[in-house]
N, C-alpha and C positions, 0 to 999 in steps of 0.2 A: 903576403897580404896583397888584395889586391890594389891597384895605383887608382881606380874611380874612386874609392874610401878611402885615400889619402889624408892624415888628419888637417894637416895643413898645405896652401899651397898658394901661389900667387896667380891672381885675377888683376886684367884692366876694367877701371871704373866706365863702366858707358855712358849711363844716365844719372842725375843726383833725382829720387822720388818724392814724392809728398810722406810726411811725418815719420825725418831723417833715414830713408830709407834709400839705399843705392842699388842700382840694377849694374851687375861684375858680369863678364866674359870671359870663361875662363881659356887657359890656352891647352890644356888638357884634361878631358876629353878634347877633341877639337870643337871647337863654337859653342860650349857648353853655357850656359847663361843661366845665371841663380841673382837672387833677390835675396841683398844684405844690411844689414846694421850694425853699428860701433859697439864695440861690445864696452863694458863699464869701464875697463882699465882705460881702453883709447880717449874716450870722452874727459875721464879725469884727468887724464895727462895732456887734452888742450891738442890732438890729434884731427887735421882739417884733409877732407878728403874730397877733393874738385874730379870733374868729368876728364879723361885721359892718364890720370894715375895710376899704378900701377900698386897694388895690395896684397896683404896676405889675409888668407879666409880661411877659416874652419868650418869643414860643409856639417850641418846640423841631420844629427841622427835620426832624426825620426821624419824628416823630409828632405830630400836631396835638392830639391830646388830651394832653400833656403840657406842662410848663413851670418856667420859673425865677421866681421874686420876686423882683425885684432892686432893690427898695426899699418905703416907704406913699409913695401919692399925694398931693397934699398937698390936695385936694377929700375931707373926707368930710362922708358922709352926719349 
């Protein structure tokens, strides 16, 4: 399989966006940067995600620049 279509993988949080939307950087590819949102399970469980955190993302299928947050990683910076 290739490692760009990895299912999951951890991003730092760059930006927090307008209507709960986070812009991630990811660290492989290098500089890779997708635009994400909390996916249901994280929002229900009370999951807070500020600028310099460090996440786990599932890159969405049908567009590579898009994604879900589906938890923090437990490596941060």
């Amino acid at each position: 399989m290739n490692d760009l279509h990895a299912t999951t993988f951890e991003a730092t949080v760059v930006a927090e966006l307008p209507q709960h939307l986070y812009r991630l950087e990811a660290e492989y590819p290098a500089g890779a940067v997708l635009t994400a949102s909390l996916s249901l399970d994280a929002r229900r469980i009370g999951v807070h995600v500020r600028t310099g955190q460090r996440v786990l993302v599932q890159r969405a299928s049908l567009d590579p620049g898009r994604g879900i947050i589906t938890g923090l990683a437990l490596r941060q910076r």
